[in-house]
N, C-alpha and C positions, 0 to 999 in steps of 0.2 A: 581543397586538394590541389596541389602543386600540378602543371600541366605537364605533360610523358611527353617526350622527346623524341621516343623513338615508336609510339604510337602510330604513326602517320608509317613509319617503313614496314613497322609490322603489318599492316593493314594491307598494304601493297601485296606482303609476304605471301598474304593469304592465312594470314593468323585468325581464327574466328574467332578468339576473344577479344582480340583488337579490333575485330568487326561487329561488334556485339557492344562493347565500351562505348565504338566511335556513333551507334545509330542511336544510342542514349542519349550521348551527351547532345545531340542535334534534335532528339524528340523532346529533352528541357530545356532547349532555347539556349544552351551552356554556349558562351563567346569558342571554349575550344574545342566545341563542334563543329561551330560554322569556322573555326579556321584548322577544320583538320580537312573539310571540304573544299576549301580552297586550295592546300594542299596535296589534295589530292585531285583535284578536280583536272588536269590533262592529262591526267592518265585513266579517263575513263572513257565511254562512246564505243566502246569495245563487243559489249555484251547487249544482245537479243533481248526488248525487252517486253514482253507481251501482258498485257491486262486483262483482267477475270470480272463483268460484270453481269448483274442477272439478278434475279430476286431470290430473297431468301428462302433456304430448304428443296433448291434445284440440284442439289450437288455439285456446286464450285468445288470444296473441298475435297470430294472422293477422287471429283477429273484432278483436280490437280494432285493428288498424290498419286494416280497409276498415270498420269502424265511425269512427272517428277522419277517415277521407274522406267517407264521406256527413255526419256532423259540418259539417267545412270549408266542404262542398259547399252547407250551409244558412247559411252566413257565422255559425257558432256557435264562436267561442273552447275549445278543450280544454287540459285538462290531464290524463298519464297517470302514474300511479305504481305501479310495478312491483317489486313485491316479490320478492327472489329469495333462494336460496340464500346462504350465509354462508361463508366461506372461514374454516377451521378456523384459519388462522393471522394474516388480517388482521381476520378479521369483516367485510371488506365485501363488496360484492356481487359471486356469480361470475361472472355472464352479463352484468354492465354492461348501459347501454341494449340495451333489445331489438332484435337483429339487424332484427325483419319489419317494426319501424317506421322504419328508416333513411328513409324516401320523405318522412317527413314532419319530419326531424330541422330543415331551414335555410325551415320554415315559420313566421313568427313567433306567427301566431295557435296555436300547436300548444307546449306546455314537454313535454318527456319525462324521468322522471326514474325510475329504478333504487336501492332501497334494500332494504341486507340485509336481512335477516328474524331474524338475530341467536340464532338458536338459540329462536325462540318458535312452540313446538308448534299452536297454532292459525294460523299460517302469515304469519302478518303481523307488522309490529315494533312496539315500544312505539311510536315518534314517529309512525307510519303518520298518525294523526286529525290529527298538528299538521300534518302537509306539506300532506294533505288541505285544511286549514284557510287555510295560507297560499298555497295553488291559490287558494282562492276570494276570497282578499281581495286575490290578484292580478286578479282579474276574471276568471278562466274560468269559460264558461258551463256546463260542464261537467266533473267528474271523474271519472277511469275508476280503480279502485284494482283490481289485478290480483295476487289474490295466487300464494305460491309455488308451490299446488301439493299438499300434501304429504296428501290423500286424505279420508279419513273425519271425521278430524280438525278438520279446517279449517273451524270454522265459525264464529270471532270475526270474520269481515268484515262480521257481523251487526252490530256496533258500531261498522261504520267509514262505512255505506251507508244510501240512502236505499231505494235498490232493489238489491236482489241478480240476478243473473245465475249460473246453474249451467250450464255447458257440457260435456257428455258426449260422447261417439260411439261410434259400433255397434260390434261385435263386439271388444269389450274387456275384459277381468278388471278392468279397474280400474273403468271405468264402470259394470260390475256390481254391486262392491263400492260407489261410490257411489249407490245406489239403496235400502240400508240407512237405518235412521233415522239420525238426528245430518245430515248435510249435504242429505239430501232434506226434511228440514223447513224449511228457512233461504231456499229461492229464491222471488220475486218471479215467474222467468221462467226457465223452459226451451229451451236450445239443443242440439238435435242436431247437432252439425258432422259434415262430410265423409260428408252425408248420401247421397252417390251409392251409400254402402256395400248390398248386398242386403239385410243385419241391420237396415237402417234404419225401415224399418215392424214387425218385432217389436222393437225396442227401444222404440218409440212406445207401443205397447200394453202393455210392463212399466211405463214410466213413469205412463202412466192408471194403471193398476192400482195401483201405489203413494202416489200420489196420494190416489184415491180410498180409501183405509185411515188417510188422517191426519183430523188437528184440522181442524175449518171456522174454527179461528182458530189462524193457525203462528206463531214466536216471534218474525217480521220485523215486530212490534210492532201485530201484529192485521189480517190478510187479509181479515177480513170476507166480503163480496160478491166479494171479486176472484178469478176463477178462472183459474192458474196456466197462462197457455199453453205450449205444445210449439210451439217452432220447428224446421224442418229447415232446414240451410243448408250452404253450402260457401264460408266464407270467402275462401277462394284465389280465389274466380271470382268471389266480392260477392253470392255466389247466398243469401238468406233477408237482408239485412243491411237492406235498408228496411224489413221487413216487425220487425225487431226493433228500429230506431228510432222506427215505430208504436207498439210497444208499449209501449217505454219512456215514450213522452209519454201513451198513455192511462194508465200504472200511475201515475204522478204525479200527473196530472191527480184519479184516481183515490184517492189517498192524500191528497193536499189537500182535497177537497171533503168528504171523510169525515172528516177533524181528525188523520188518524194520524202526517201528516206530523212534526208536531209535537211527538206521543207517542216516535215512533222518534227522533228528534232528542234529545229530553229521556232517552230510555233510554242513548243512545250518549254523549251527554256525562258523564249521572253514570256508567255505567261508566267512560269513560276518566278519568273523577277517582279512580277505585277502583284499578285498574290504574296509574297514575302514581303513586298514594299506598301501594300495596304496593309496586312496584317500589322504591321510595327506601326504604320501611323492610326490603326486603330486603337492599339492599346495608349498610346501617347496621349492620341485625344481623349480619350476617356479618363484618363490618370490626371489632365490639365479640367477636366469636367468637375473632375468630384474635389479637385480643392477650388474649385472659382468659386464665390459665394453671388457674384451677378449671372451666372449660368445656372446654377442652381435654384435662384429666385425665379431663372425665364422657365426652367422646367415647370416649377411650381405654377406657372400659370396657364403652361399646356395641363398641367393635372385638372385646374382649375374653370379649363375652357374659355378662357380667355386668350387664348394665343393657341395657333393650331400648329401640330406638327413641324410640316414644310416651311414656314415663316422662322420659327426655333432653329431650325438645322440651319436656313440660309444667314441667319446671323451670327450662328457660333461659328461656321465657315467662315463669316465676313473679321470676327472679331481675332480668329488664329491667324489669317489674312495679314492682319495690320500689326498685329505682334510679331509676327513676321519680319514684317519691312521693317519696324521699329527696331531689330535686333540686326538687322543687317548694317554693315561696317558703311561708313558714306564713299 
């Protein structure tokens, strides 16, 4: 298919089928996605962008759809991108748009859009930043990125967000297990959903307590002075969801006036240059792996036990090394 032209102006326009076109062709690696993002890429840094993580079946989804309406409800533009699970057989997403946000699907200020997660252990996909990016240079005033899910693990939405969101709820093993280090260092802001639970006030009090055991500066690109509220809320009823689009605008407001805004921006971008730039020398080495027939032999002899791992790796390293230098001009 012949590259659109006018693509790139639509997209600026606020055209949501140009914004829908353009996060495809950048979720299949297409050359004119990554250069509709570069085209587009100074007109973006505009748009709020906040992240959703927490274990699965807290109601991420429910907060973000009655977040997504007190949103609307301020005449603020959204956009939501929804990380989900990967289909072993097609790679794309299994849940499609989220079920809980149908209410807002045929609202034009509102784009909702569902991308696998593609087998990436920190729960989010390689293109997550650029869809993020072409959100904003659509003009949404806001981006909600909501990832998969997938527990302790999950804590690269620190790379994708301006402000982090962790969503828990009471009397749960998983929510307990996220209360361990690695995902309790990353949130901006604490949500207790489907706080009517009895466990809702001691889960409140493990939270302080865990809290209170960390850094006075956590890795969401330096917390400073900011202290980490606890919200209780019940989504399904809209119950805590002003009271966390309060907070949202003081953590901003709060991370701009302190300069960190900036800082996390400039962290998130050079990682995702790092992440982009692995990712493509991964599939390169792998693609120079499976036609070597002397790589292939040395695997054979790690199957074999006769060569271990680390010795393997450090020689196919050595050997792309020297093909390297061998192809460079004198």
């Amino acid at each position: 298919m012949a590259p659109d032209p006018t693509l790139s102006q639509r997209l600026l326009d606020g055209d949501k089928r140009a914004l829908a076109r353009g996060i495809s062709l950048v979720e299949d690696d297409h050359p004119d996605g990554w250069a509709l993002v570069s085209e587009v890429f100074p007109q973006t840094g505009k748009a709020a962008v906040v992240g959703f993580t927490g274990p699965p079946g807290v109601g991420k989804s429910t907060l973000l759809g009655a977040l997504t309406r007190a949103e609307r409800a301020r005449d603020r533009t959204v956009g939501v991108l929804s990380i989900d699970p990967s289909s072993p057989f097609t790679h794309g997403a299994l849940l499609g748009d989220r079920i809980r946000l149908t209410e807002h699907f045929l609202d034009p200020g509102v784009f909702i859009r569902s991308m696998a997660n593609r087998g990436a252990l920190g729960g989010l996909s390689e293109a997550a930043l650029q869809a993020a990016l072409l959100m904003d240079a659509a003009g949404r005033d806001v981006v909600f990125v909501e990832t998969v899910g997938v527990g302790q693990a999950e804590v690269d939405v620190i790379d994708h967000a301006d402000t982090i969101v962790l969503v828990l709820m009471p009397g749960s093993g998983d929510s307990i297990q996220a209360l361990k280090a690695g995902v309790m260092e990353i949130p901006d802001i604490i949500v207790v959903n489907k706080a009517d639970h009895p466990l809702t006030d001691t889960m409140v009090r493990e939270i302080r307590g865990v809290l209170s055991l960390g850094p006075a500066v956590g890795v969401g690109g330096g917390k400073g002075s900011w202290r980490v509220p606890i919200i209780k809320a019940q989504a399904a009823f809209g119950i805590g969801v002003d009271e966390l689009v309060e907070q949202l605008e003081k953590h901003r407001d709060h991370i701009a006036s302190e300069g960190t805004l900036i800082v996390r921006r400039r962290r998130n971008l050079m990682n995702e240059v790092v992440a982009i730039a692995t990712a493509r020398m991964r599939r390169t080495l792998e693609a120079s792996i499976r036609e070597d027939p002397d790589v292939q032999q040395m695997l054979d002899e790690v199957c074999e036990r006769r060569l271990d791992p680390a010795t393997a790796a450090t020689r196919i390293l050595a050997r792309g090394a020297e093909r390297a230098a061998e192809r460079r001009p004198a």
